[in-house]
C-alpha positions in Angstrom: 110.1 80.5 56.8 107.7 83.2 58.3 108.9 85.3 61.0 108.1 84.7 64.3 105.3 87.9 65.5 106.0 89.1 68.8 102.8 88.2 71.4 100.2 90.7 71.1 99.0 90.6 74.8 100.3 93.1 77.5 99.9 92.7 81.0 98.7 95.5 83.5 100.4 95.4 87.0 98.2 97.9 88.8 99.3 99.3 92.1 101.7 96.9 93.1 103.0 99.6 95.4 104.1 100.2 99.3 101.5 102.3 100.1 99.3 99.7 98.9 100.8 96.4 99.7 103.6 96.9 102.5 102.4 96.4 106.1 103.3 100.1 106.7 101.9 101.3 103.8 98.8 104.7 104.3 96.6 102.8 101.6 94.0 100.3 103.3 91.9 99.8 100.0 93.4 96.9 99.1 94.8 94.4 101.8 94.1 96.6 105.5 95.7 94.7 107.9 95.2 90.9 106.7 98.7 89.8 106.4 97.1 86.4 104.6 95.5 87.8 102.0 98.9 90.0 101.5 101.1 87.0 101.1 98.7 85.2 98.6 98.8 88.3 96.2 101.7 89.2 96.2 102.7 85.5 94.9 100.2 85.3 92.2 101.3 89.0 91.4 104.8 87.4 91.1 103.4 84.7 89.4 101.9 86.7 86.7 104.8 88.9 86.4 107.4 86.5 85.7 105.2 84.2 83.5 104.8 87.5 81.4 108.2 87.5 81.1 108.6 84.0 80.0 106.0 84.0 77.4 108.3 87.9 76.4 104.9 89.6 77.1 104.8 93.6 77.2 104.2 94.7 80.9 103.3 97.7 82.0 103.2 98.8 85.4 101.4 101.2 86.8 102.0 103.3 89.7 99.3 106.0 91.2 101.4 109.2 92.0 100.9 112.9 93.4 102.7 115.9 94.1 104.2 116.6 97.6 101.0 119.6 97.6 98.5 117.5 95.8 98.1 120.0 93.2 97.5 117.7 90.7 94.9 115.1 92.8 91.4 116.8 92.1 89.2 115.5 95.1 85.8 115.3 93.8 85.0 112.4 95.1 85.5 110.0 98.2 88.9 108.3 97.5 90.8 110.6 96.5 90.0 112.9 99.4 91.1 110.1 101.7 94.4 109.6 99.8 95.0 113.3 100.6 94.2 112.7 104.1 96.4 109.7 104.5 99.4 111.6 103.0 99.8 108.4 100.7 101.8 107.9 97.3 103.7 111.2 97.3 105.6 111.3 93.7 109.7 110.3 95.1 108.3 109.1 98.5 108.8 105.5 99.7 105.2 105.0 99.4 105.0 105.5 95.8 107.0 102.9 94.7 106.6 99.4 93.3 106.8 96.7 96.2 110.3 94.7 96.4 109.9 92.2 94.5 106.8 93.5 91.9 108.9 96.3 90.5 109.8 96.8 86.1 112.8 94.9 84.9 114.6 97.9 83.5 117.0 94.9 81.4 113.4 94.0 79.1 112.7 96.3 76.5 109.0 95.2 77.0 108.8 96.6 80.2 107.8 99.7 81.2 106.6 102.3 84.7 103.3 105.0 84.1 102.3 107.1 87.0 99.0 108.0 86.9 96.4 110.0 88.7 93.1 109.0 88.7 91.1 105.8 88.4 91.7 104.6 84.9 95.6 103.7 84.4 94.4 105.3 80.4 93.6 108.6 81.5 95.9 111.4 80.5 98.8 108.7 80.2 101.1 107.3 77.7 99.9 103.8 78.6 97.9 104.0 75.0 100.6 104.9 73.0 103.0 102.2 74.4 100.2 99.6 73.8 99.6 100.6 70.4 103.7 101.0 69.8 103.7 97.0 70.8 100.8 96.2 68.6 99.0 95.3 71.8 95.4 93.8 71.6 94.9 91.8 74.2 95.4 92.8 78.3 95.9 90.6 81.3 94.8 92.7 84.0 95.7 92.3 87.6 96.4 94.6 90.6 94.9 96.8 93.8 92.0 97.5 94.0 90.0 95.3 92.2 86.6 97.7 92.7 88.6 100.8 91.8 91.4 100.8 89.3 91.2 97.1 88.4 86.9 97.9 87.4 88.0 101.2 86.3 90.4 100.5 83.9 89.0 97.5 82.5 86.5 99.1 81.5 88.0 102.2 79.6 90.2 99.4 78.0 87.1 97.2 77.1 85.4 100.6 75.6 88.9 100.9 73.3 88.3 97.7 71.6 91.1 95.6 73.9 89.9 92.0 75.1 90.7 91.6 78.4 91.6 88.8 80.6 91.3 89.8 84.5 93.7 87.9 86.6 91.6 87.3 89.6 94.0 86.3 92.2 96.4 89.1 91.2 93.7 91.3 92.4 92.1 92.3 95.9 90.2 94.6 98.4 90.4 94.7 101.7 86.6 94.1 101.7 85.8 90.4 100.4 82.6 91.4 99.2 83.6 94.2 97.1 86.0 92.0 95.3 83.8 89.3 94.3 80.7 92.3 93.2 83.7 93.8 91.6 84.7 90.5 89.5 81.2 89.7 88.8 80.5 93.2 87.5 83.5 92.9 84.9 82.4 89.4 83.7 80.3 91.3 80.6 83.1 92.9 79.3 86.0 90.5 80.5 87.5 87.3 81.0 88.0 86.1 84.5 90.2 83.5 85.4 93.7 82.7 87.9 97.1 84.1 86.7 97.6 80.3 85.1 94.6 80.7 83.1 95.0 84.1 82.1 99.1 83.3 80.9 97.2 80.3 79.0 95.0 82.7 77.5 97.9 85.0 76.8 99.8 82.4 74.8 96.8 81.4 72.7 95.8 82.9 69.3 93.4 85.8 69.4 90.2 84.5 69.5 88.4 86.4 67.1 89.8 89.5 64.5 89.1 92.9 66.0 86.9 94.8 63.1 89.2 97.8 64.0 92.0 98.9 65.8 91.9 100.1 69.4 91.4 103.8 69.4 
């Protein structure tokens, strides 16, 4: 009897934060002040963490992070500039860390926290190396926002040969619009589906044979 291959999809919790998610959190990218469209994400975020789980999926979460100074935020451009104004995600602050409830399982091997610090959870992080340790080729994406890290880091992953499944209703933006330009933007370079689809499409065989491995 053959031995059983551990899944080779991981999925990406992105920003599942209370400066991003709690009522009182500084970050307004994602949910502002609509308590509705809070509660619905954070279920399907639930949703898609603990079918990950079931189906022993590698999850990483990632968290966005800065120094008390901000020494290590370079503001060239609009959004990070406001997260320096807002005094958001301070590195050991309250606001930096996962929401109750969307947080790492420290019990699962498979599991495991990056902080980051600009829009792609890949740059200058080990998210790579623990992907590639799990022999992961496949992501299920979801998280906040969905027009800045979600966009942003499907993209690097699609440019490093992953294939990528974007869970839709683990994402959002405070601004409707964005969201849907957002998904429809992605849908060249990623799947797009609910968190049940995309733990469907985690469970099934790879599709096709990568002609090389994710670099």
């Amino acid at each position: 009897m053959t031995e059983k291959r551990p899944p080779d999809t991981a999925v990406l919790a992105l920003h599942y934060q209370n400066d991003v998610l709690h009522p009182d959190g500084r970050i307004r990218l994602g949910v502002a002040g609509d308590d509705l469209l809070r509660g619905r994400l954070v279920r399907a975020a639930w949703d898609l963490l603990s079918g990950a789980r079931a189906l022993d999926l590698v999850v990483v979460h990632v968290r966005v992070a800065f120094q008390p100074d901000y020494t290590d935020l370079v503001q060239n451009c609009t959004i990070f500039r406001n997260v320096a104004a807002s005094g958001a995600v301070i590195d050991g602050e309250w606001g930096s860390d996962f929401y109750d409830g969307l947080a790492p399982d420290p019990q699962r091997a498979r599991e495991h926290a990056v902080r980051h610090t600009r829009i792609s959870a890949f740059y200058d992080t080990p998210l790579e190396d623990i992907l590639r340790g799990h022999g992961v080729r496949r992501l299920v994406v979801g998280g906040v926002a969905t027009h800045s890290v979600v966009e942003g880091t499907v993209r690097h992953a699609s440019d490093m040969g992953y294939e990528v499944m974007v869970a839709e209703d683990a994402c959002a933006t405070a601004d409707p619009a964005a969201h849907a330009a957002a998904l429809s933007s992605m849908k060249l370079i990623a799947g797009i589906g609910t968190v049940a689809r995309a733990l469907q499409w985690a469970a099934e065989p790879a599709h096709a044979p990568h002609t090389k491995e994710p670099a």
